[in-house]
N, C-alpha and C positions, 0 to 999 in steps of 0.2 A: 901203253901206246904200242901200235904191231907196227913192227916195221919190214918193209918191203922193200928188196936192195937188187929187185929186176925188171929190166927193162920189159922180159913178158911176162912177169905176173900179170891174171886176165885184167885184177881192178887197176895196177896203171897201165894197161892196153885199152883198158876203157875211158878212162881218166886222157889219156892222150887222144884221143877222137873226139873230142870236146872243144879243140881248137880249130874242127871244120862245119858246117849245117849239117850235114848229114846228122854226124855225128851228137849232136845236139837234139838234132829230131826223135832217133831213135830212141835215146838216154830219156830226153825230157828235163836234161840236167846242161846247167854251164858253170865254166872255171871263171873264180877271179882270182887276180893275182894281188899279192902286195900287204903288209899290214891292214893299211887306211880300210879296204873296199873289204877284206875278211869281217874288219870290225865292222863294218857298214850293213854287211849282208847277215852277220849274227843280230844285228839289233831289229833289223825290218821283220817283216812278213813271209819273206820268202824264207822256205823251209832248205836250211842246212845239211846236204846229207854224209859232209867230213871235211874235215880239215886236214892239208896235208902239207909236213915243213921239215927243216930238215930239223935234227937233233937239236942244234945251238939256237932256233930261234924257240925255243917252246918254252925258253924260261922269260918270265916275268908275262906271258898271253896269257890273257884272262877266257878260257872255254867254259862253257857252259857246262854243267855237270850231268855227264853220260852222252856227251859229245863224241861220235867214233872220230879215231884222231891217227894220223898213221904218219909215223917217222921213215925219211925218204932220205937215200944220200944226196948230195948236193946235182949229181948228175941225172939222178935218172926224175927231180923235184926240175930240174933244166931241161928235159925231153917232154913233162906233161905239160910246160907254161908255153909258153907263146912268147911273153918277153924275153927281153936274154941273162935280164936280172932282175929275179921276179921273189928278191929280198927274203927269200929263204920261205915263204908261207903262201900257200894257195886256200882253197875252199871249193867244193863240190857244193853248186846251189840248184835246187829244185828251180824249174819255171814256172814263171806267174805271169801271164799275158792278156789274161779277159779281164781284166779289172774294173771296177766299179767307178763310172767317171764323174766327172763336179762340174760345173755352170763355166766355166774358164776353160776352154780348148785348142790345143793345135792338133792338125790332123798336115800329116805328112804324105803327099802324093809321088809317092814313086821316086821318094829322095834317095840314093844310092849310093853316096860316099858316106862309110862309114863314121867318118869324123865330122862332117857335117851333121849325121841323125843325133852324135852323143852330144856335140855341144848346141844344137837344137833344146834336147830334154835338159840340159845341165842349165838353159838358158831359163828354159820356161820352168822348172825347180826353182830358180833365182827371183825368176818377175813375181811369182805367186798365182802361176796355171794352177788348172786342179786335173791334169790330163790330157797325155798324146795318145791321140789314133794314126795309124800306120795301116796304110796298105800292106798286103805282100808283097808289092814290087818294091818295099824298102829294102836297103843294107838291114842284116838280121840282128834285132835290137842288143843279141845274145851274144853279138862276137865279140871277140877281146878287143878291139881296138874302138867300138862302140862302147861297150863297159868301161875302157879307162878314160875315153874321152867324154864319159858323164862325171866323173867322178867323185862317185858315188849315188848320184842323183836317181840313177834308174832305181833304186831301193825306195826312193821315196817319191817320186813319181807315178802316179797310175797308171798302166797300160793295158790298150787293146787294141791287137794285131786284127785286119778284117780281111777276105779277100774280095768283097762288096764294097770299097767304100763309098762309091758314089748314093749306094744302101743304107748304109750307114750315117750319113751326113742328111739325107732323106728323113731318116727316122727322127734324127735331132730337130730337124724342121718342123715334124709334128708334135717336140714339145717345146717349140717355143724360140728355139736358136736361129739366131743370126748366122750364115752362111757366106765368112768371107774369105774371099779366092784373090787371093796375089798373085797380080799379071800384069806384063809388060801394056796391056793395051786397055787399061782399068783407068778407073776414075782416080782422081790425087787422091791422094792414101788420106793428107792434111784434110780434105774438105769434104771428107766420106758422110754419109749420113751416120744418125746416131744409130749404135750398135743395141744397147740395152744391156744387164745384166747379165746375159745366157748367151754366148757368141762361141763359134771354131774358127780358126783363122787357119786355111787352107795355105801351105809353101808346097810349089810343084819340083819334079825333078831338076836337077840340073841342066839338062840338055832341054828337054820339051818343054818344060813350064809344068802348069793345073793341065788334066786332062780337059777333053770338050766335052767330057760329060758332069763331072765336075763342074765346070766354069757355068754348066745350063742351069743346074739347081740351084745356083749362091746366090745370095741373097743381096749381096755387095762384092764388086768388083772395083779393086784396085790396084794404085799402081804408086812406090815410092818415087820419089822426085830426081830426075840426074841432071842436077848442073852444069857438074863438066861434062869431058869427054866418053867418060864410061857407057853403056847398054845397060847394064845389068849388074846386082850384088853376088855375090855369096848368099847360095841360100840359107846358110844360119844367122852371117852377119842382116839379112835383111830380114829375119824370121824374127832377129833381137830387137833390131828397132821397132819393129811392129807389138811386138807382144809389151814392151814395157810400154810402149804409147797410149794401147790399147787398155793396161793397165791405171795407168797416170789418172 
């Protein structure tokens, strides 16, 4: 195990640029933090390219063999995480973002709080999606506070990032998808027609809702029910109700 005890060594000056977009773009690479998501990100698909912990967490992690693996003191393992205790173990993970997607979809219009997108994907990993599409005008599926708030889930979730998506949601219309767009000014969500086995269930930003070019192609527009006095959900908590309904 190499260890490296500077703040500018180049690979943790690179390794620390990982906690901005840029920096992620460039690399092609993001950090997770933590036991749980290390272990999570060695089992998926996504290609590992090091581990990095301090000295005292290395005994009893199971690495894979010919894992580059680099020993970091505690502070300078605290300058490349993002959290403030980020339990002695990180991961350098290659990106995976065009992915192969399945019959069960959410597709995210320009959702932009990051805890919102991760427990969106943590949600639809749970219901039994087989796949989020993301605009680019999402929070970046890749940052740390979307990684922890999948937890885990972005490793076994499919992703594809578009900067088309009303393109993209087009295309799935020509094989066969339902096209449906969550809005304030939609039909009861309860009394919707039937969807079929092949659907994307479109949640808009926070602020705007579904764009209007979005909202022209879908195929079903709705709208959850407000009793009381509220407007509007949370668009994760209403993205949850939907997809397990949509599931049921």
């Amino acid at each position: 195990m190499e260890v490296l005890s500077s703040l500018k060594n180049p690979r943790v000056m690179t390794w620390r640029s990982l906690k901005e977009r840029k920096g992620r773009r460039e690399t092609g690479c993001f950090l997770v933090e933590g036991r749980k998501l290390v272990e999570e990100a060695l089992r998926s698909a996504f290609p590992v390219e090091a581990v990095l912990m301090t000295e005292g967490s290395a005994v009893g992690f199971p690495l894979p063999e010919g894992m580059p693996c680099y020993a970091l003191p505690e502070h300078v393992l605290a300058a490349v995480c993002d959290t403030k205790t980020p339990q002695g173990i990180a991961a350098v993970v290659r990106m995976v973002e065009n992915q192969r997607l399945g019959q069960r979809l959410v597709a995210l219009d320009g959702v932009q709080d990051p805890g919102n997108v991760g427990a969106i994907l943590r949600t639809a990993d749970a219901a039994g999606f087989e796949g989020v599409l993301l605009s680019a005008q999402c929070a970046d599926v890749f940052s740390p506070k979307v990684i922890r708030s999948t937890m885990g889930s972005l490793f076994r979730m499919p992703l594809r990032v578009t900067d088309d998506l009303p393109g993209a949601l087009t295309a799935l219309k020509t094989q066969g998808f339902a096209v449906i767009s969550s809005q304030l000014d939609g039909e009861p969500f309860y009394e919707r027609e039937p969807v079929g086995e092949r659907f994307c269930l479109v949640i808009g930003s926070e602020g705007n809702g579904v764009t209007e070019a979005v909202k022209a192609l879908a195929t079903h527009r709705v709208r959850l029910p407000m009793r009381g006095g509220a407007e509007s959900l949370n668009a994760a908590v209403a993205a949850g109700i939907m997809m397990y309904e949509l599931m049921r």
